[in-house]
C-alpha atoms as a printed R data frame, in Angstrom:
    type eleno elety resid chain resno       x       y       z
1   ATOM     1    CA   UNK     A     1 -90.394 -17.991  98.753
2   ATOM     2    CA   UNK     A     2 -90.680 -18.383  94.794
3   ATOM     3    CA   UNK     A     3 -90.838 -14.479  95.040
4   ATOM     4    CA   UNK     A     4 -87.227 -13.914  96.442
5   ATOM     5    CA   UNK     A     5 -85.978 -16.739  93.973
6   ATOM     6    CA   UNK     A     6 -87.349 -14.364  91.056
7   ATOM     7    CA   UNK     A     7 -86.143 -11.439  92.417
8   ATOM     8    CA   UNK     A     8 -82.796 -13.075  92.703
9   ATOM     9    CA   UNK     A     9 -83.037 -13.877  89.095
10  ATOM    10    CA   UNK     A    10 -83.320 -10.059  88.140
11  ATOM    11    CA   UNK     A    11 -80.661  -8.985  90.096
12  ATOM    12    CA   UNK     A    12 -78.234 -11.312  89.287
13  ATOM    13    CA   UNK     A    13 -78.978 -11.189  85.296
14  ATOM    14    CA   UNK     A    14 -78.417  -7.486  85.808
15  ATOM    15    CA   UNK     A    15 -75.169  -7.961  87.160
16  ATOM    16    CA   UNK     A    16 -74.008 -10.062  84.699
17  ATOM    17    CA   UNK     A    17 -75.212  -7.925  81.985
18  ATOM    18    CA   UNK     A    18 -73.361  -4.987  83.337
19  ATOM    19    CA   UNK     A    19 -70.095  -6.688  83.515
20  ATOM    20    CA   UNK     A    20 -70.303  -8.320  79.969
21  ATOM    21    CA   UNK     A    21 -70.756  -4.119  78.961
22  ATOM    22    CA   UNK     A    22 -67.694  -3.514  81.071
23  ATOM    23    CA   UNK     A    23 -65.411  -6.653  79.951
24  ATOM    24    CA   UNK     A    24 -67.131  -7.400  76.726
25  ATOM    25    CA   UNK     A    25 -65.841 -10.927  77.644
26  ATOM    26    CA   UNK     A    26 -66.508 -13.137  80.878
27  ATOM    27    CA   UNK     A    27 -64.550 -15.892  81.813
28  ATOM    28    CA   UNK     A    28 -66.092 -18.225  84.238
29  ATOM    29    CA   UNK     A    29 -63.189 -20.220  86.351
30  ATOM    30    CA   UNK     A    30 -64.687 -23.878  86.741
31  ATOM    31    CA   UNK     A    31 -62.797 -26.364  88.589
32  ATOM    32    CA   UNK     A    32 -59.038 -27.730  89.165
33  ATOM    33    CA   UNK     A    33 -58.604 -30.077  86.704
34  ATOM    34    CA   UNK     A    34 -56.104 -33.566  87.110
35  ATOM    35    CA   UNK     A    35 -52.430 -33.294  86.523
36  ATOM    36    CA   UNK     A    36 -51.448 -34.105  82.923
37  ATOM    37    CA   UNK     A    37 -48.693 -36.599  81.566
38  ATOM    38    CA   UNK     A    38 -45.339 -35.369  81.549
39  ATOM    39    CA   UNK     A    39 -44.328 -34.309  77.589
40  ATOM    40    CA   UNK     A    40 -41.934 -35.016  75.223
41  ATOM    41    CA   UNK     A    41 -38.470 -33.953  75.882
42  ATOM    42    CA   UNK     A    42 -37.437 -30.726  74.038
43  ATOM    43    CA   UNK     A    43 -34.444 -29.967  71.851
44  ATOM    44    CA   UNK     A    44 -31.125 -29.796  73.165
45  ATOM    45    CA   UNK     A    45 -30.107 -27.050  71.193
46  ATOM    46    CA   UNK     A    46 -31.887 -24.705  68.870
47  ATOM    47    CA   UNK     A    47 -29.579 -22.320  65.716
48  ATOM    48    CA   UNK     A    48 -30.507 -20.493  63.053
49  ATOM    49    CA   UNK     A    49 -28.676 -22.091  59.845
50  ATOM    50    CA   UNK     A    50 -29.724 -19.895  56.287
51  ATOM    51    CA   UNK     A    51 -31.660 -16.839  56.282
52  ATOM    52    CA   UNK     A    52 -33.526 -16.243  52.504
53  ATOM    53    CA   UNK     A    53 -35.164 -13.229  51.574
54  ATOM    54    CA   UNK     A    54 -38.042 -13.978  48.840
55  ATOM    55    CA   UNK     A    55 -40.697 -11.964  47.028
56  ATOM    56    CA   UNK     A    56 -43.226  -9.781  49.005
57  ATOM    57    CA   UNK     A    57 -46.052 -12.555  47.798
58  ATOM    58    CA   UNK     A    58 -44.769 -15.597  48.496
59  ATOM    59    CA   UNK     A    59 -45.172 -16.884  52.401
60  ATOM    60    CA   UNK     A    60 -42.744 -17.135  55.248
61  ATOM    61    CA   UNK     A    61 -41.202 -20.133  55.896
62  ATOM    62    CA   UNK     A    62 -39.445 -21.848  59.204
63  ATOM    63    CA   UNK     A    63 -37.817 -25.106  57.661
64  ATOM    64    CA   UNK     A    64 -35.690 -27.342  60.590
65  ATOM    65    CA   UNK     A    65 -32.754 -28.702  58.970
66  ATOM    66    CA   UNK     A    66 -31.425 -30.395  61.579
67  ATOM    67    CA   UNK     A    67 -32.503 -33.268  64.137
68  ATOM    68    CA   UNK     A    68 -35.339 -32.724  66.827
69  ATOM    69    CA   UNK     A    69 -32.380 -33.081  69.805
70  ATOM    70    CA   UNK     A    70 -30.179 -30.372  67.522
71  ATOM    71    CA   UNK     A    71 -32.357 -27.892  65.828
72  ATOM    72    CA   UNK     A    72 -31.052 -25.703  63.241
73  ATOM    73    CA   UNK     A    73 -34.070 -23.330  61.790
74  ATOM    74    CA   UNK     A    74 -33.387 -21.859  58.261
75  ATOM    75    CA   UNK     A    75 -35.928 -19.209  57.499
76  ATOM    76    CA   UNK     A    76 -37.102 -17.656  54.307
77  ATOM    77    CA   UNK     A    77 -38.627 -14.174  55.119
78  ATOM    78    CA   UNK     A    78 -40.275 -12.153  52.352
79  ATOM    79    CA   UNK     A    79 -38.885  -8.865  51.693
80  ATOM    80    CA   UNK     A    80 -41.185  -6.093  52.223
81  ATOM    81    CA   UNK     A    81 -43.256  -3.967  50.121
82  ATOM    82    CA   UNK     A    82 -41.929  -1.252  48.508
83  ATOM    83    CA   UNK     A    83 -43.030   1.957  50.871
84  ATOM    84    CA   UNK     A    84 -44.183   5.600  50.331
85  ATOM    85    CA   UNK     A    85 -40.788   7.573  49.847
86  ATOM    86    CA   UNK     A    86 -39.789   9.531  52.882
87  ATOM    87    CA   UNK     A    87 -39.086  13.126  53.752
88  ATOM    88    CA   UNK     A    88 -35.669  14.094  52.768
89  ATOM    89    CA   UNK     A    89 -32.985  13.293  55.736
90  ATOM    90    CA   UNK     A    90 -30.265  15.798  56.933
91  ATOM    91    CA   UNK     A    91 -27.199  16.237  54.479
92  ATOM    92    CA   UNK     A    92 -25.152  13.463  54.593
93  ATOM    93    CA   UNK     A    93 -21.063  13.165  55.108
94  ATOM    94    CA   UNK     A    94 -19.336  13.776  51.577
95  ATOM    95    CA   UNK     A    95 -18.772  10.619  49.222
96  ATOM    96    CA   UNK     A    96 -15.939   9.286  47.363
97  ATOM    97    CA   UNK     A    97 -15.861  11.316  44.200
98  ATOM    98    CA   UNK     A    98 -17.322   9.135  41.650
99  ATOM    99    CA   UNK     A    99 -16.695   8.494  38.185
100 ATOM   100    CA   UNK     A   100 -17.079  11.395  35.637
101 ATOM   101    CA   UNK     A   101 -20.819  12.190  34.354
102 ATOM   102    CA   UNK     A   102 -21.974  12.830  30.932
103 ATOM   103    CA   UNK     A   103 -21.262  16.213  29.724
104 ATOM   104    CA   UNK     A   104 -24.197  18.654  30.951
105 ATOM   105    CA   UNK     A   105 -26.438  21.200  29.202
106 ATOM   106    CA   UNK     A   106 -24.599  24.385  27.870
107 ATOM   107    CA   UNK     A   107 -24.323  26.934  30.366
108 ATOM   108    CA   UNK     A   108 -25.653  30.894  30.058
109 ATOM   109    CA   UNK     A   109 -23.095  33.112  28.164
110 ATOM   110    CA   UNK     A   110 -20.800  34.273  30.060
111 ATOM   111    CA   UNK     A   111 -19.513  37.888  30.383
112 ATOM   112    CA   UNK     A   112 -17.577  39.423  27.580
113 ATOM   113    CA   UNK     A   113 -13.790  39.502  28.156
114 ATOM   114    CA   UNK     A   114 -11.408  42.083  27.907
115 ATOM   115    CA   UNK     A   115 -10.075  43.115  24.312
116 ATOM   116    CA   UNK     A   116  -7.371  41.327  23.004
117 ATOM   117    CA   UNK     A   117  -4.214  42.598  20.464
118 ATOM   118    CA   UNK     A   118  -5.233  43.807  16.974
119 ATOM   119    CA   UNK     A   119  -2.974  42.087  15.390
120 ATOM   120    CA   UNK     A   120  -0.410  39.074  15.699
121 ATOM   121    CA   UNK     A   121   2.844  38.749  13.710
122 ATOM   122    CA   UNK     A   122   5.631  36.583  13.647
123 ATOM   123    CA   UNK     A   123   9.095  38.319  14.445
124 ATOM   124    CA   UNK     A   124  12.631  36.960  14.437
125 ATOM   125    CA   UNK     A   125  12.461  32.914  14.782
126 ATOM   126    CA   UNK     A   126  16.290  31.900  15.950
127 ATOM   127    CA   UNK     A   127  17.626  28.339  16.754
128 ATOM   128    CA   UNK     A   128  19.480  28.008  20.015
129 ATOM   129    CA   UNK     A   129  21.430  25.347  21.687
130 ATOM   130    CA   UNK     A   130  20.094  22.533  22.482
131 ATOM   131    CA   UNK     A   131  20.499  22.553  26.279
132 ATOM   132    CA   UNK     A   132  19.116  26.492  26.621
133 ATOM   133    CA   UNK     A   133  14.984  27.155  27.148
134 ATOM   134    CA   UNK     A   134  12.881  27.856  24.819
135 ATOM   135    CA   UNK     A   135  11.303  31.232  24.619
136 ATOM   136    CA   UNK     A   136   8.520  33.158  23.315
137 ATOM   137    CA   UNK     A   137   9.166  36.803  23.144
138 ATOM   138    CA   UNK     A   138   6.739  39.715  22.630
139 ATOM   139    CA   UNK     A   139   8.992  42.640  21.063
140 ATOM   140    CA   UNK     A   140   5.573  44.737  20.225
141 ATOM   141    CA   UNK     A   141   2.752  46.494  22.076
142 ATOM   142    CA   UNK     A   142  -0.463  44.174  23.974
143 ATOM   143    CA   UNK     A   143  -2.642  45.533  21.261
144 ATOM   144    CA   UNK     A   144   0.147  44.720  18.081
145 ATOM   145    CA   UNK     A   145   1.805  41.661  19.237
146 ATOM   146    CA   UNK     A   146   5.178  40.792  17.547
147 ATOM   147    CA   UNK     A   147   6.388  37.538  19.077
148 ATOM   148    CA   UNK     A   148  10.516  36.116  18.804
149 ATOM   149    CA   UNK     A   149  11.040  32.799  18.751
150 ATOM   150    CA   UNK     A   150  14.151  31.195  20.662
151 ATOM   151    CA   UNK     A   151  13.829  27.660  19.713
152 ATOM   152    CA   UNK     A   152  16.567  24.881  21.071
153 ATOM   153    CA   UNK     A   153  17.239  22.419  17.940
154 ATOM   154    CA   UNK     A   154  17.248  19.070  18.893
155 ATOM   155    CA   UNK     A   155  20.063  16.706  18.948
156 ATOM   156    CA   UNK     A   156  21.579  14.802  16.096
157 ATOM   157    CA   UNK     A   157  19.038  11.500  15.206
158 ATOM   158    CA   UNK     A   158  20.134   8.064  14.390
159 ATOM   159    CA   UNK     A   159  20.916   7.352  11.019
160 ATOM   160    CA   UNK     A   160  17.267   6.124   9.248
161 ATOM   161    CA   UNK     A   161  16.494   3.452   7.447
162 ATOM   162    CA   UNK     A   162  17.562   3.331   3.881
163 ATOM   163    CA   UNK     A   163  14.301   5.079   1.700
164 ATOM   164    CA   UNK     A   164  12.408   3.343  -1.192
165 ATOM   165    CA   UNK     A   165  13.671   3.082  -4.560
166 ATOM   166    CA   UNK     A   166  13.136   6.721  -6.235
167 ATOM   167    CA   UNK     A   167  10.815   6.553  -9.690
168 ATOM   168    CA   UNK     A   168  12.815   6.167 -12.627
169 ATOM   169    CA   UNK     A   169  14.127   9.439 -14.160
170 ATOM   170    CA   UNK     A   170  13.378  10.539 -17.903
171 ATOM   171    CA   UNK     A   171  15.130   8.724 -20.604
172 ATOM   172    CA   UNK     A   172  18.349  10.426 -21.857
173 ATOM   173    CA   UNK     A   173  18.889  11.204 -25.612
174 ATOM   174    CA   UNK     A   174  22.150   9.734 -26.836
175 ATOM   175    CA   UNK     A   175  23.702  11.647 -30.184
176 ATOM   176    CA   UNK     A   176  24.320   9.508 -32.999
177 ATOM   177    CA   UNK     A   177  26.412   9.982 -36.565
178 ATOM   178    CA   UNK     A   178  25.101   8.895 -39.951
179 ATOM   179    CA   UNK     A   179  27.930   8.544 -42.789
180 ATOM   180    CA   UNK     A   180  25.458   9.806 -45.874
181 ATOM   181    CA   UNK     A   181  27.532  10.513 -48.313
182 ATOM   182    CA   UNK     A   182  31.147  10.802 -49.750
183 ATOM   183    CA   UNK     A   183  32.087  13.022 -52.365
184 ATOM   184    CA   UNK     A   184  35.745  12.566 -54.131
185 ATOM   185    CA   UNK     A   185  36.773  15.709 -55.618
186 ATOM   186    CA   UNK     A   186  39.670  16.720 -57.939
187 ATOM   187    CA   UNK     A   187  43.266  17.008 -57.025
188 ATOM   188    CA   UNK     A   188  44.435  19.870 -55.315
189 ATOM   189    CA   UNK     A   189  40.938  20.942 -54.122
190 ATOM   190    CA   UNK     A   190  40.101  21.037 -50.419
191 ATOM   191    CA   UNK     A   191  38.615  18.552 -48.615
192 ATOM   192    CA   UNK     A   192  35.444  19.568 -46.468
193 ATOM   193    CA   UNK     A   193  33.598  17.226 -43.789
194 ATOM   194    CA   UNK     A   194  29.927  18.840 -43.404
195 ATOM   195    CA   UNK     A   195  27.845  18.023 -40.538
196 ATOM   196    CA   UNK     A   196  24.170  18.355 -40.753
197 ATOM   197    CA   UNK     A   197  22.800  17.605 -36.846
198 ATOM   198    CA   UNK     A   198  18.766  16.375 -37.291
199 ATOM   199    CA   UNK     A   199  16.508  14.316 -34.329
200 ATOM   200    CA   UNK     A   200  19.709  14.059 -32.448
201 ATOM   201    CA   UNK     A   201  21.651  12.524 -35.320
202 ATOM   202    CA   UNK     A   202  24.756  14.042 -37.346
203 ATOM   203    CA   UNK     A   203  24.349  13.420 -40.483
204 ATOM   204    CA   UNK     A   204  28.081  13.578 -42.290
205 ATOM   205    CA   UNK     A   205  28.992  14.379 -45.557
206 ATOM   206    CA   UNK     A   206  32.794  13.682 -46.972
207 ATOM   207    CA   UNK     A   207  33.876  15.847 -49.619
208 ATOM   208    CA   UNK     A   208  37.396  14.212 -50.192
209 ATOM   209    CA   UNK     A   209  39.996  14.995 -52.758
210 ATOM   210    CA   UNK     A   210  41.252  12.080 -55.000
211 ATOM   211    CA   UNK     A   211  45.599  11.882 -55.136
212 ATOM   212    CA   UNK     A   212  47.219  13.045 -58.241
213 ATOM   213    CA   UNK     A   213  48.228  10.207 -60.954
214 ATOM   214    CA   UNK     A   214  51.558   8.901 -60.074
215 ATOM   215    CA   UNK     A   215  54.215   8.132 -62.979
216 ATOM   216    CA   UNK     A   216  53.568   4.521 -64.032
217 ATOM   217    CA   UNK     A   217  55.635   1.647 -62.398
218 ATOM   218    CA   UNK     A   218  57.818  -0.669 -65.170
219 ATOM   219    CA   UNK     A   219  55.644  -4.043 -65.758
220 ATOM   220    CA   UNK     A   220  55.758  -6.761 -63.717
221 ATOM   221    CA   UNK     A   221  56.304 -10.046 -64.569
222 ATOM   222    CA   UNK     A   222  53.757 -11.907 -65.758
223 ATOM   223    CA   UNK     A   223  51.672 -14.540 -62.903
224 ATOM   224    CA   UNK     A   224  50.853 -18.199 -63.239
225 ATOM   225    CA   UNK     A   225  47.522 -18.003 -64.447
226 ATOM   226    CA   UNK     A   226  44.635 -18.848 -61.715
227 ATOM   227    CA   UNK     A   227  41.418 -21.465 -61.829
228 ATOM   228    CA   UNK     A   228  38.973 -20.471 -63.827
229 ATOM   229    CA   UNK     A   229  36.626 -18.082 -61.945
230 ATOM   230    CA   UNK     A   230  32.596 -17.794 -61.978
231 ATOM   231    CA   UNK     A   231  30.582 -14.464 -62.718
232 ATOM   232    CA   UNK     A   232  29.869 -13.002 -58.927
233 ATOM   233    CA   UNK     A   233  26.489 -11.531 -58.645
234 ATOM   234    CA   UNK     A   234  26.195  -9.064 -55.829
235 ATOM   235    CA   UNK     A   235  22.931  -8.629 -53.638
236 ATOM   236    CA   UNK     A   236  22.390  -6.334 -50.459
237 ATOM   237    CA   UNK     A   237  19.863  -4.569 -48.780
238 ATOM   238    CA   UNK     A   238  19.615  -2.672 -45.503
239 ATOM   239    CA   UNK     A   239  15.639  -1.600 -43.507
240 ATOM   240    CA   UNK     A   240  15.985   0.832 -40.409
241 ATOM   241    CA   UNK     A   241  14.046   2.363 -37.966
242 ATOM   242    CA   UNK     A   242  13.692   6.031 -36.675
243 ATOM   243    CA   UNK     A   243  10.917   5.890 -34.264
244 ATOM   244    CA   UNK     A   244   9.988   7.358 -31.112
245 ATOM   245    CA   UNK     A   245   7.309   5.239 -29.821
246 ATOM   246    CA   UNK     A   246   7.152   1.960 -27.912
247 ATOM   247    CA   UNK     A   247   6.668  -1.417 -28.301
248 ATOM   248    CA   UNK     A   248   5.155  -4.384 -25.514
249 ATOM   249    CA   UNK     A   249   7.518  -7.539 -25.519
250 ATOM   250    CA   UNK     A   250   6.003 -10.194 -23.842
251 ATOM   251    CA   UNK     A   251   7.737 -12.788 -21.649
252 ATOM   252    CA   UNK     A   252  10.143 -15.060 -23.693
253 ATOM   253    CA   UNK     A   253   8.313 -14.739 -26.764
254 ATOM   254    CA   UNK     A   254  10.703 -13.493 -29.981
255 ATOM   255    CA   UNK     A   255   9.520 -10.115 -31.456
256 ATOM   256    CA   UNK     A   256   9.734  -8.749 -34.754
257 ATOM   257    CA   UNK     A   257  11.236  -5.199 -34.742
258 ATOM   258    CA   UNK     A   258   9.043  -3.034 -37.225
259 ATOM   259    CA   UNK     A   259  11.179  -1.724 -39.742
260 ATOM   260    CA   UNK     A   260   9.544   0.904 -41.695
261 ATOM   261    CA   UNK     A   261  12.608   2.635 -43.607
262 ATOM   262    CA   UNK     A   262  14.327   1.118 -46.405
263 ATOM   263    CA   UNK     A   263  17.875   1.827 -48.242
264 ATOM   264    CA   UNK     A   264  19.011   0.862 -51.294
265 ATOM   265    CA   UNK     A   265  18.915  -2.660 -52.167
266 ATOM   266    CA   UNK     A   266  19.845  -5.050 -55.220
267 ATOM   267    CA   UNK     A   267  18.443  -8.155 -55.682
268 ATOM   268    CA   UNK     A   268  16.934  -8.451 -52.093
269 ATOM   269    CA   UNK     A   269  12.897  -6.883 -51.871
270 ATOM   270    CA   UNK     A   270  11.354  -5.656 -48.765
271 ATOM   271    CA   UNK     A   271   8.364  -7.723 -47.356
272 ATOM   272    CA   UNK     A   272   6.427  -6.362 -43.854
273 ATOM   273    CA   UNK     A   273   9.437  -5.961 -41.612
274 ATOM   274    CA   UNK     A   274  11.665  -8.237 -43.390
275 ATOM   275    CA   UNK     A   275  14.347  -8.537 -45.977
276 ATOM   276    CA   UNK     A   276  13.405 -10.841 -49.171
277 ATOM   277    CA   UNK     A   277  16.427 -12.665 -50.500
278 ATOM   278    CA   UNK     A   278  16.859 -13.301 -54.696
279 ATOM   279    CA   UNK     A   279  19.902 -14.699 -55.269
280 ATOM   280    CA   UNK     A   280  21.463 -17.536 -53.155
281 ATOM   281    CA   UNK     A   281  25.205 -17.659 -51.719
282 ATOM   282    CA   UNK     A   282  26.691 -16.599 -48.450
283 ATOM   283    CA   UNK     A   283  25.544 -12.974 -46.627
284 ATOM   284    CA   UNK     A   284  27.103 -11.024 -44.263
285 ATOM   285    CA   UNK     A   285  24.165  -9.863 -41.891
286 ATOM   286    CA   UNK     A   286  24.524  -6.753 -39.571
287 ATOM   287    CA   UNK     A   287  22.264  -5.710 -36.586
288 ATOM   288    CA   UNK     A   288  21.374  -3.238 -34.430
289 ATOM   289    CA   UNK     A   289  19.216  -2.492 -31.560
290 ATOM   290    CA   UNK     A   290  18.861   0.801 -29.339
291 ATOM   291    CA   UNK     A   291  16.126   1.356 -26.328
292 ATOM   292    CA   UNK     A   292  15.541   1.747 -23.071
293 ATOM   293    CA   UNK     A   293  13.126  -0.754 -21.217
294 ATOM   294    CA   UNK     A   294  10.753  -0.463 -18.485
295 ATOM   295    CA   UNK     A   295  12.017  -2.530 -15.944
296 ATOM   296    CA   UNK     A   296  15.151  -4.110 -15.362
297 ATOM   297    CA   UNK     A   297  15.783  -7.368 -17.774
298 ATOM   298    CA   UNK     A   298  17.496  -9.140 -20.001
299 ATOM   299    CA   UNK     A   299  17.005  -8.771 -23.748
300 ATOM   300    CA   UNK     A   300  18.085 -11.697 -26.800
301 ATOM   301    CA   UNK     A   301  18.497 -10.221 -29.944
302 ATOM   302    CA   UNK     A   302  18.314 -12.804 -33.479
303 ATOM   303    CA   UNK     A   303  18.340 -13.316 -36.733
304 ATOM   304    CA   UNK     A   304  16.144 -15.619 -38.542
305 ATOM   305    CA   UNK     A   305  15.492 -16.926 -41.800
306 ATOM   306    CA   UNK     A   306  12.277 -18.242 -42.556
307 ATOM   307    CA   UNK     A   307  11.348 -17.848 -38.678
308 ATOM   308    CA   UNK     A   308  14.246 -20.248 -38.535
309 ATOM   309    CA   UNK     A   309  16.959 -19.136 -35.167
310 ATOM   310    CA   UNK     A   310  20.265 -18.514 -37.643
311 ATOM   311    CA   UNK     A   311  23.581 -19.512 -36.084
312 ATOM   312    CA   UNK     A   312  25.487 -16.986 -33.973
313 ATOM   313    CA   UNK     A   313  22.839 -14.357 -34.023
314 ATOM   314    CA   UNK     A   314  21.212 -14.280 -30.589
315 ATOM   315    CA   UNK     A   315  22.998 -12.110 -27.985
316 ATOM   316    CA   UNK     A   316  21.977 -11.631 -24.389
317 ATOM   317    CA   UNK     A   317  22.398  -8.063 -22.594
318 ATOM   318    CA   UNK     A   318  21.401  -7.046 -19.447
319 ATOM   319    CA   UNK     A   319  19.400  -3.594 -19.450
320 ATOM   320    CA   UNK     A   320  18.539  -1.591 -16.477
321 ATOM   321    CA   UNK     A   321  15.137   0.286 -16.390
322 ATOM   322    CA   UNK     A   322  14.795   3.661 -18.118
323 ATOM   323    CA   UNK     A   323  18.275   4.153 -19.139
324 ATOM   324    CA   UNK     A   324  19.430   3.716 -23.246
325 ATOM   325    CA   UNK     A   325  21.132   0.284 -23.818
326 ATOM   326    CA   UNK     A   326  22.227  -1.342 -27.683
327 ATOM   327    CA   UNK     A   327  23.017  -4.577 -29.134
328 ATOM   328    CA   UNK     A   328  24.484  -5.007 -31.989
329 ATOM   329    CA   UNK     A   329  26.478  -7.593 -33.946
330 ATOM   330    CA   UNK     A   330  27.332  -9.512 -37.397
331 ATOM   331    CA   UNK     A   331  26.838 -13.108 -38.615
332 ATOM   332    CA   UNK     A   332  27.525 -14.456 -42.082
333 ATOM   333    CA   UNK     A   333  24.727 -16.799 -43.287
334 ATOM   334    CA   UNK     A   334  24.100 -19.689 -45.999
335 ATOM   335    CA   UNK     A   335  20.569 -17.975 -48.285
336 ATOM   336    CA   UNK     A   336  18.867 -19.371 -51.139
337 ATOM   337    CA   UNK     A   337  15.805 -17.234 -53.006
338 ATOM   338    CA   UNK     A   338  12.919 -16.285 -51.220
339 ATOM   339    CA   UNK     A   339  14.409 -16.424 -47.789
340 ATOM   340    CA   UNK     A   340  12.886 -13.699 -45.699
341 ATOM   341    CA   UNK     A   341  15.251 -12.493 -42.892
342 ATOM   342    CA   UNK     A   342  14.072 -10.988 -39.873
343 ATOM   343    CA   UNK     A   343  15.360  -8.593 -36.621
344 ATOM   344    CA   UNK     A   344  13.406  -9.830 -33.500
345 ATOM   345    CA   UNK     A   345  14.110  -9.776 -29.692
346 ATOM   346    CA   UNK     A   346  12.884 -11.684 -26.416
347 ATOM   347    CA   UNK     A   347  12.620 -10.225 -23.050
348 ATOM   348    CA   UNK     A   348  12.802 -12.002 -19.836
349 ATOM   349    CA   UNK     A   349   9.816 -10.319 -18.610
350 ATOM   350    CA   UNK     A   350   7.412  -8.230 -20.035
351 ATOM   351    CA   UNK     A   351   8.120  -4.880 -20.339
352 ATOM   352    CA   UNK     A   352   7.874  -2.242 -22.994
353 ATOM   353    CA   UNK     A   353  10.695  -0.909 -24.486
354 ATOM   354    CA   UNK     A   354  10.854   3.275 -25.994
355 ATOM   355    CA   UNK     A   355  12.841   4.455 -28.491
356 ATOM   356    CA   UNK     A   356  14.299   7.978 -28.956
357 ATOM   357    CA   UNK     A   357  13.737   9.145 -32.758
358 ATOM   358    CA   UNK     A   358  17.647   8.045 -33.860
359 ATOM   359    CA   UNK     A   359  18.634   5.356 -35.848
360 ATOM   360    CA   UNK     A   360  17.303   2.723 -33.051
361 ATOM   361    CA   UNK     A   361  16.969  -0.663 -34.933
362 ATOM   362    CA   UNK     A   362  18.854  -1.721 -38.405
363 ATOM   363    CA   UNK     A   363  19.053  -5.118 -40.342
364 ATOM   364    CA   UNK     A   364  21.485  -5.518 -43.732
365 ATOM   365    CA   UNK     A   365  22.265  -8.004 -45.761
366 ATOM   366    CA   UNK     A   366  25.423  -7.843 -47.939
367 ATOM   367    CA   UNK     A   367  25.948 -11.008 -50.389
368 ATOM   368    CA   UNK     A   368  30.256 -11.935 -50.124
369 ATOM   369    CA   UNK     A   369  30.088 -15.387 -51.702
């Protein structure tokens, strides 16, 4: 008997063997088992709330963000990694057209053209009406091209804006006359006026005959005789200028005028640019002042003694720029010796006034007292 149990033992070790080749795995059914306890009651309902796509390396997650009766399951899936490029797909269906592209490498010369005219001129250029075409004419050959112009002019504009101020024009030369000298000649000769014109100034000369004596009256009758009288001592003096430079005059600041020529004088001396008095009484003073300033203003002309404003000697005029303006005037004056009498003038801006070459500034002094 223990020989069949061994050979039972071979066989059925065989068979076993065999199947576990075939099925690689063997599952041996044992018994029923007991019925379990009843589970859990599931969720009532189950929806899917947020879906996230995350980086390829992080891990996939099923968060429930609801209840256990009401489910809702937000997931966060990581997004794939990048593949191996595929084979190119059939031509798609045509695009909007897109934007415009950056300008693109120069393309391969093309072919040359035909020849073009020789030469181009300009013919006849006429204005038309304003409601006809305009026109471009060729009245030559394709090789010498002569083109006509028909061009409509264009209706009459609105009347512009009034333009800037134009620049100042050149200063204008004004003549003068200078009385030089008078000449009495005897009776019965002819009298002559000569006219010598210099630097713009005429420079007259009087050649006039004196009147033949007359027969003497009968005597008058003889006059209550007068106060006594004092010995009169005459002074005078006159300094002029003839230049054509310029001077700067600065805001209402007096400035002397340089004098540089002199006439004749008795008992009065020239010092700088004034006149030097020697003998005290009363002086008629005379003035004079010709320019043209650089902007518009206002110029004072005065007279002063000793730097000292005299009375009735300072004049206002209004000049305009660039254009020849003159002040002049008289005042008669209280001196005593060594008084020094000036010419001087104040602007109400600063400009600089020019001068022509006449007789543009003068300053006298006449003793009458």
């Amino acid at each position: 008997m223990n020989n069949n149990c061994n050979d039972n033992y071979d066989r059925i070790k065989k068979k076993i063997e065999e199947e576990r080749e075939r099925c690689k795995y063997c599952y041996i059914q044992g018994p029923r088992g007991e019925k379990g306890e009843r589970g859990e009651r599931g969720p009532a309902t189950i929806k899917v709330g947020k879906v996230e796509t995350i980086e390829p390396t992080l891990p996939a997650e099923v968060i429930n963000t609801g209840t256990a009766d009401d489910v809702i399951l937000d997931f966060k899936i990581p997004k794939g990694v990048q593949g191996i490029e595929g084979k190119i797909g059939p031509q798609g269906i045509q695009g909007i057209k897109g934007e415009k592209g950056e300008v693109g490498p120069q393309g391969a010369k093309g072919e040359r053209g035909e020849r073009g005219p020789v030469t181009i001129k300009v013919g006849k250029v006429e204005t038309i009406e304003p409601t006809l075409p305009a026109e471009v004419i060729n009245t030559g050959t394709a090789e010498d091209v002569i083109l006509d112009f028909k061009i409509p002019k264009g209706d009459k504009g609105e009347e512009g804006e009034m333009g800037p101020r134009g620049l100042p024009g050149e200063i204008g030369r004004t003549e003068h006359i200078a009385i030089d000298e008078t000449e009495t000649l005897e009776p019965g000769e002819e009298a002559q006026v000569m006219d010598t014109f210099e630097d713009w100034v005429h420079h007259l000369t009087f050649q006039i005959p004196k009147g033949e004596q007359g027969i003497q009256g009968p005597r008058g009758i003889q006059g209550p005789a007068g106060p006594p009288g004092t010995n009169f001592v005459s002074a005078y003096g006159i300094r002029y200028a003839m230049m054509d430079t310029q001077i700067t005059l600065e805001q209402a600041i007096d400035t002397t005028i340089p004098l540089a020529e002199t006439g004749v004088s008795l008992f009065t001396e020239y010092t700088n640019n004034g006149i030097k008095i020697k003998e005290s009484g009363v002086y008629l003073i005379s003035y004079l002042l010709c320019g043209a300033t650089s902007e518009e203003c206002s110029l004072t002309m005065s007279i002063k003694a000793n730097d000292i404003l005299q009375p009735a000697s300072n004049p206002t005029i209004e000049f305009q720029a660039q254009i020849i303006n003159c002040i002049s005037g008289t005042t008669i004056i209280s001196l005593q010796p060594d008084d020094i009498v000036t010419l001087n003038i104040k602007a109400s801006m600063p400009v600089t006034m020019t001068f022509n070459g006449s007789t543009n500034a003068m300053l006298s002094v006449l003793k009458i007292h």
